[in-house]
C-alpha positions in Angstrom: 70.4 142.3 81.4 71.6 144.2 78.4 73.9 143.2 75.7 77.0 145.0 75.9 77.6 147.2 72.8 81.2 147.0 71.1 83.2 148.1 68.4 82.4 147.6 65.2 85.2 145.7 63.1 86.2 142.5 61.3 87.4 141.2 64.7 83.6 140.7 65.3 83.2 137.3 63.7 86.4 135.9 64.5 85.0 136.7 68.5 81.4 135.9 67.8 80.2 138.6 69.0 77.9 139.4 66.2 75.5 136.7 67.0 75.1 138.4 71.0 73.4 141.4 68.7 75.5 143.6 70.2 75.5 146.8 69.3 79.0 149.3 67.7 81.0 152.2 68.8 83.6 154.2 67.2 87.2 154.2 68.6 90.5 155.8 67.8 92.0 154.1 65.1 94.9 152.2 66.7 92.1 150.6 69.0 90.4 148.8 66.0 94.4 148.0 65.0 94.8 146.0 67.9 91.4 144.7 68.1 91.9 143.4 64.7 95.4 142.2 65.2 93.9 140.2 68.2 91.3 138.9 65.7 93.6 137.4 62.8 95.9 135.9 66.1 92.7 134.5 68.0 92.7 130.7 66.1 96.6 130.6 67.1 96.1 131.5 70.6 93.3 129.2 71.4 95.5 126.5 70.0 98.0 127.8 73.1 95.2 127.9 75.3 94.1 124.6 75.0 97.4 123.1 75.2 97.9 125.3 78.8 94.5 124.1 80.1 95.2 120.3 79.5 98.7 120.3 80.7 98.5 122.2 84.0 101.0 122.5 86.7 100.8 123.1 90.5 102.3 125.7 92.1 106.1 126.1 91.8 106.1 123.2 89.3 105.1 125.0 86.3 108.2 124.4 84.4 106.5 123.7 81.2 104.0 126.3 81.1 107.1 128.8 81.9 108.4 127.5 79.3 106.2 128.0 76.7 105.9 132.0 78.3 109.7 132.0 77.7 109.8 131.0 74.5 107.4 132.9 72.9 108.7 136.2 74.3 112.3 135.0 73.2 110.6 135.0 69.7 108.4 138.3 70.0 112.3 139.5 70.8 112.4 139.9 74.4 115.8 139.1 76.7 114.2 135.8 78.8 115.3 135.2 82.4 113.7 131.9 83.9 113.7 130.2 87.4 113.4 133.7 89.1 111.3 132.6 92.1 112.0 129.2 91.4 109.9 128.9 88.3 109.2 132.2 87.0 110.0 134.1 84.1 110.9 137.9 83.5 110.7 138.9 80.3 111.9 142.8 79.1 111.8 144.7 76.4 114.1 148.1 76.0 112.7 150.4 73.7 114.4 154.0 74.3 113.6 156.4 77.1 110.6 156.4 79.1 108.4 154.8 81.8 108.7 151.4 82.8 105.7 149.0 82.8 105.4 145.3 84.4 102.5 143.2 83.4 102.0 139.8 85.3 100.3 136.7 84.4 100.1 133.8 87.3 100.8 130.1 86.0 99.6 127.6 88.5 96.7 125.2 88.4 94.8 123.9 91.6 94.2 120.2 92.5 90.8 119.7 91.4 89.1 117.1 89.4 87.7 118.4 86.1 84.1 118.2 85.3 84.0 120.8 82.2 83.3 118.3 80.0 85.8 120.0 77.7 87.2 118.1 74.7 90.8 119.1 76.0 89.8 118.8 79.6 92.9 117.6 81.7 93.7 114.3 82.8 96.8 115.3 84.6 97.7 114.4 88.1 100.5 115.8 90.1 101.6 116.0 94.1 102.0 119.0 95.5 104.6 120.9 98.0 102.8 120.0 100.4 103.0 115.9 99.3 99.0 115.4 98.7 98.6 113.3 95.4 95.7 114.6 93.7 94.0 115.3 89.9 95.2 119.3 88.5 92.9 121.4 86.6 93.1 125.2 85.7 89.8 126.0 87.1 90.9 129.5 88.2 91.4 130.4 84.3 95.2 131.2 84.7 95.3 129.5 81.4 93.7 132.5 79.7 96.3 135.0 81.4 99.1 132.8 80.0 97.8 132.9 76.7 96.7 136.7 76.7 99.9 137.6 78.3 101.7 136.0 74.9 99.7 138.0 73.2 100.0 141.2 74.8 103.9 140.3 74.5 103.5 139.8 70.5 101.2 142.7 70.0 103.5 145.2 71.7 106.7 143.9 70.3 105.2 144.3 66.7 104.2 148.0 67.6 107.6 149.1 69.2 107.3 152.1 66.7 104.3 153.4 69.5 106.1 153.6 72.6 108.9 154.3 74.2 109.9 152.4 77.8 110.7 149.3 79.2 108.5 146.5 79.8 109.1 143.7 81.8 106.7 140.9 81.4 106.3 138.2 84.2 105.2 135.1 84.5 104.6 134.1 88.2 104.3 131.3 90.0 102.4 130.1 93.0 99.6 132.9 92.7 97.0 130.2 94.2 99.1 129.7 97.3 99.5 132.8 97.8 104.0 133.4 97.6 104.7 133.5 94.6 105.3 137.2 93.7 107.2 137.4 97.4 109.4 134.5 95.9 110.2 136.4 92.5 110.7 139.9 94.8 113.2 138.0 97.0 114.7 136.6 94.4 116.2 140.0 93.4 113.2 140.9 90.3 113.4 144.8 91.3 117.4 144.8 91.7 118.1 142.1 89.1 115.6 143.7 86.4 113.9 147.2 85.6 111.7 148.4 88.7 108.3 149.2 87.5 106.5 152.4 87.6 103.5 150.5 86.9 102.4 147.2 87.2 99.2 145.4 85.3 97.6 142.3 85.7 94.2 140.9 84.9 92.0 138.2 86.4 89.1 135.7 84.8 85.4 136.9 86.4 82.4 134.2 86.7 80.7 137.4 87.4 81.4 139.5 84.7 79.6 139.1 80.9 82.5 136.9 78.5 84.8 140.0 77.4 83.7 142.9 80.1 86.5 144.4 81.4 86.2 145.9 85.1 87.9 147.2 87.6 87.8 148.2 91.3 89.2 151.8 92.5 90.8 151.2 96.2 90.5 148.3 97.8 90.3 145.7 95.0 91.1 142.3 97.0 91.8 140.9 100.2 93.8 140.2 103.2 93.7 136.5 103.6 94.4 135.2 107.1 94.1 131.3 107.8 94.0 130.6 111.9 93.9 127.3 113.4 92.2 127.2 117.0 93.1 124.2 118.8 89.9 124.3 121.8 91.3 121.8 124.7 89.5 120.3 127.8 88.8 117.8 129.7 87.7 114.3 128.1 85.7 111.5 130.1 82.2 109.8 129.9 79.3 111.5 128.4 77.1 110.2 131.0 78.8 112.0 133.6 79.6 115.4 131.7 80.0 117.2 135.3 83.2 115.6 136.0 84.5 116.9 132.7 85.5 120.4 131.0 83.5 119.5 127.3 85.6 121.1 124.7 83.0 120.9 122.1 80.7 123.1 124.2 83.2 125.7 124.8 84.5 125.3 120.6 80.7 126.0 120.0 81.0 129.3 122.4 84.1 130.8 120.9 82.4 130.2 117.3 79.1 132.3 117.9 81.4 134.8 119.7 83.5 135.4 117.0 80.4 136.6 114.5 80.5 139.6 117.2 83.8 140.7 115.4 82.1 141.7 112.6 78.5 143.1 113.3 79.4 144.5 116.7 83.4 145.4 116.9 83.7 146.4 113.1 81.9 149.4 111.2 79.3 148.5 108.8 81.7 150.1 106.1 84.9 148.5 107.1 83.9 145.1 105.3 85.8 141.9 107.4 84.4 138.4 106.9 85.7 135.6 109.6 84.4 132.5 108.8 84.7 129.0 110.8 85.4 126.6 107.8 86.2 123.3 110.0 85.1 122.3 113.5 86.3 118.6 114.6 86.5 116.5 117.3 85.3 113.5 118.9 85.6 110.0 118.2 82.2 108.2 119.6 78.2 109.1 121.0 79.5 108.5 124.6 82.7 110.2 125.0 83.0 113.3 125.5 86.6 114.7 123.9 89.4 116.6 125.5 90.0 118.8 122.5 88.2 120.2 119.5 90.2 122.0 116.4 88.4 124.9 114.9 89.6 126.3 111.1 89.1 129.8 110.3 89.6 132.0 107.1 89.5 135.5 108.4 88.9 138.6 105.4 89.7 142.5 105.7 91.0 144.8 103.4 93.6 147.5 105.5 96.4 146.2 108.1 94.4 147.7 111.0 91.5 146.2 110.5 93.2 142.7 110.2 95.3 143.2 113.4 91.8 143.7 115.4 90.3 140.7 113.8 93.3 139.0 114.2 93.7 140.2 118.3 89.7 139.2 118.2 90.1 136.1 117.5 92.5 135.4 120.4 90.8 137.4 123.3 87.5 135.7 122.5 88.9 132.1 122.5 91.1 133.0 125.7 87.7 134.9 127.1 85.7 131.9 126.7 87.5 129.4 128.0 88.3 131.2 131.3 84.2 131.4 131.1 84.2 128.2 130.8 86.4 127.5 134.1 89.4 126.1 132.7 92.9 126.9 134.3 95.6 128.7 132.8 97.5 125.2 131.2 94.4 124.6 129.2 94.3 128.1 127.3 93.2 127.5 123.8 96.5 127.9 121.2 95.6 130.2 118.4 97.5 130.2 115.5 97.9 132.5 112.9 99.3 130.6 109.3 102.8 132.6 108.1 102.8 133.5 105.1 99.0 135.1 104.4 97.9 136.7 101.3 98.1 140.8 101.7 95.3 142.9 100.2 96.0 144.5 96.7 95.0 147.6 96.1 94.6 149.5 92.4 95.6 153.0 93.0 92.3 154.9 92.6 93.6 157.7 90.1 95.2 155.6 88.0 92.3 152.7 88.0 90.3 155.7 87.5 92.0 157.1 84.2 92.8 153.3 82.8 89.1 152.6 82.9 88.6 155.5 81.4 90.9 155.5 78.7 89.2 151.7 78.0 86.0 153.0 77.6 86.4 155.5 74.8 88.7 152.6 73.3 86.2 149.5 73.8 83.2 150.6 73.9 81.6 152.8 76.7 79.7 149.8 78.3 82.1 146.9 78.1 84.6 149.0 80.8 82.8 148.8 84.0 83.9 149.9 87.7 83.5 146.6 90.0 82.6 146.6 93.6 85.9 144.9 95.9 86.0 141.7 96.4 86.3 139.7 100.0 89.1 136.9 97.4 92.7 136.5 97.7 95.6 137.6 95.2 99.2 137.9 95.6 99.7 140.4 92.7 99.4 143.4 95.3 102.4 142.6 96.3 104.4 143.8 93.2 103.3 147.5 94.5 103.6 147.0 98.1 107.5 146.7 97.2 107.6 150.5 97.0 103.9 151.6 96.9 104.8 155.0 97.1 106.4 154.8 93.8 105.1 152.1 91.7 100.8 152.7 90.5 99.2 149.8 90.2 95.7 147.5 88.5 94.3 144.7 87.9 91.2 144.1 86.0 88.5 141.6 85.9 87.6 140.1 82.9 84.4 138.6 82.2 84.3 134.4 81.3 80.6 134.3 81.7 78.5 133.4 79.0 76.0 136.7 78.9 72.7 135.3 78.5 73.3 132.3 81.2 74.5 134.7 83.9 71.8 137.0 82.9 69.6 134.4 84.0 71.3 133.4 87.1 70.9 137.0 88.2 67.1 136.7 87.7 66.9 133.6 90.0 67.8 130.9 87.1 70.2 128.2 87.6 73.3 129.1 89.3 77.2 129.4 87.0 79.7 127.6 88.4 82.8 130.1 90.1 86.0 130.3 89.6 87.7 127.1 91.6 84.9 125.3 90.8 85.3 122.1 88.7 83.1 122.9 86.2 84.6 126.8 85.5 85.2 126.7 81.5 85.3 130.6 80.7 84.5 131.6 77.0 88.2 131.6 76.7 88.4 133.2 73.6 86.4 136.1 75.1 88.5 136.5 78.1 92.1 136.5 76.1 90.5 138.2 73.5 89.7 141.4 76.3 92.4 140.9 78.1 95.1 141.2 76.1 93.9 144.0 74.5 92.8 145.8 77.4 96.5 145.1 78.7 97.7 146.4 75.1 95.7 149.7 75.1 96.6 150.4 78.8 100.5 149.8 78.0 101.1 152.0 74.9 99.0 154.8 76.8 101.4 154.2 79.8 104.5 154.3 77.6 103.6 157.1 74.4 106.4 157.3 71.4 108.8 159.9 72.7 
């Protein structure tokens, strides 16, 4: 793999770059200002960063990372509103007539047990919603949105001389189960505060090189459907199977039938993923069960192919079991989970002229177009609240170290993902790109009347 060639200014040290021997490109001249600006900031901001990353906070409990959000837009000048969504925060910014841009940065941590090895690794623990007591780590990297999202706040308060607008700044919770921008939209954000025309966002990549910026035109995540199959039967004595109805066997049926959703009753360019994540029953060798619970996560990208997935699902398990001889009272229950994640989708014009735009202004190969992604992520929603007004991204943004994922590519060891706990992004990399790409994007968005 190539090294990715950048710009060539003073902000090159302060990123470490220059050791990667990567190579320099001229850009227009307020580029290399906010490049630089992002430089000088960077030792500041990684003091944030860390703090964020040992201190994290599950979802709709992330009252002291909104906090700090708050704060620091309160003295970048912003007017602050917290507890929107129960723990978000809207920040907005009036600066004369013109367009009005969102950008979003989630807040939540997951409950996974660090293994970064990290000086600052956390050591927090925490209970969740849900009531499971458990360790909390930010292995997702939403600590590098926080902390570029601060800076992106700074950055464009200090240059309110270069654009005219609004911009409303948000800090969400509950991105990693999947409500929080729903809770901050029913919570009045586009009646209580300036409805976008555009809304930004960007996400950490394990599969991107550490301060690539990419982004997908279309499709650019998920749908994200969780089902619960409860198989039932009739239990008795494994030696005598023939006096029994064995769910197990019949669970094992409706599993292999459901890969014929995908590579017979969807088109090989309509990507779908249903997966069977969990299959339990049964207690002992010699007994044979009267139920077995199946787990699904089930992937698509447009409502119509999620409804056929989703009406799969429950013809083949109904199919199956009347296959199998049961009667009518022992119909498998399929059950779809409420709420799922929607799909987001970065409008394709739009996507197509910010990636542009961030290719003449960082450097022609460090602005790539990715493929979609079969993942999950609430932001979509923010559009979907009047997608046929607001335009919509978000980008990727590489954590990876270059030469390691290089290497992984060529059949090396594998990098850890995202939700993995060993995910440590070159941080400084990630909120070093992605504030600025957010910077650059907004004041093209939002030019000085």
């Amino acid at each position: 793999m190539n090294a990715l060639p950048v710009r060539s200014t003073p902000a090159l040290a302060a990123l470490g770059l220059a050791a990667l021997g990567l190579a320099a490109t001229s850009v227009p001249v307020r580029a290399e200002a906010v490049t630089d600006s992002i430089a000088r900031d960077l030792p500041g901001l990684m003091t944030i960063y860390q703090d964020l990353h040992a201190n994290p906070e599950l979802s709709y409990q992330e009252v002291r990372s909104a906090g700090i959000m708050a704060k620091a837009a309160r003295e970048a000048g912003f007017t602050v509103t917290e507890k929107v969504g129960q723990t978000g925060v809207v920040a907005v910014l009036k600066n004369g007539e013109g367009p009005t841009v969102l950008i979003r940065a989630d807040m939540d941590g997951l409950p996974v047990v660090e293994q970064t090895g990290l000086a600052f690794a956390s050591k927090k623990r925490g209970t969740s919603t849900a009531g499971v007591e458990s360790r909390i780590m930010h292995a997702c990297g939403h600590d590098t949105h926080m902390t570029a999202w601060i800076e992106t706040a700074r950055l464009m308060a200090k240059r309110k001389s270069e654009w005219s607008g609004t911009l409303v700044m948000i800090g969400q919770p509950a991105e990693e189960v999947g409500t929080g921008a729903v809770s901050m939209l029913k919570d009045g954000l586009y009646q209580r505060f300036p409805k976008p025309d555009y809304t930004l966002a960007f996400h950490d990549s394990a599969d991107l090189p550490a301060g690539q910026v990419g982004a997908a035109v279309g499709w650019a995540l998920a749908n994200v459907d969780s089902v619960d199959i409860l198989v039932k039967g009739l239990g008795g004595h494994g030696a005598y199977p023939q006096a029994t109805k064995d769910p197990i066997v019949l669970a094992s049926a409706i599993v292999m039938k459901l890969q014929t959703l995908v590579s017979r009753e969807t088109s090989p360019l309509d990507p779908a993923v249903v997966t069977v994540g969990s299959f339990h029953a049964g207690a002992k060798h010699n007994i044979i069960s009267d139920q077995a619970k199946l787990e699904l996560t089930v992937r698509s990208y447009s409502d119509e192919t999620r409804a056929h997935l989703l009406d799969g699902i429950k013809r083949i398990a109904r199919g199956e079991a009347i296959a199998s001889g049961l009667p009518d009272n022992l119909m498998p229950d399929v059950s779809v989970k409420d709420p799922y994640t929607r799909a987001t989708w970065n409008s394709p014009e739009f996507t197509q002229e910010a990636v542009a735009d961030l290719k003449t202004r960082m450097g022609e190969a460090n602005v790539v177009i990715t493929p979609s992604v079969m993942g999950g992520e609430d932001f979509g929603e923010f559009r979907r609240a009047d997608e046929d007004h607001i335009k919509s991204v978000i980008f990727w943004v590489g954590g990876a170290d270059p030469q390691k994922l290089a290497a992984a590519k060529a059949g090396g060891p594998p990098l850890p993902s995202l939700h993995s706990p060993f995910w440590a992004p070159q941080a400084d990399k990630v909120i070093a790109s992605g504030s600025e790409a957010l910077t650059l994007t907004a004041l093209r968005l939002m030019p000085r009347k």
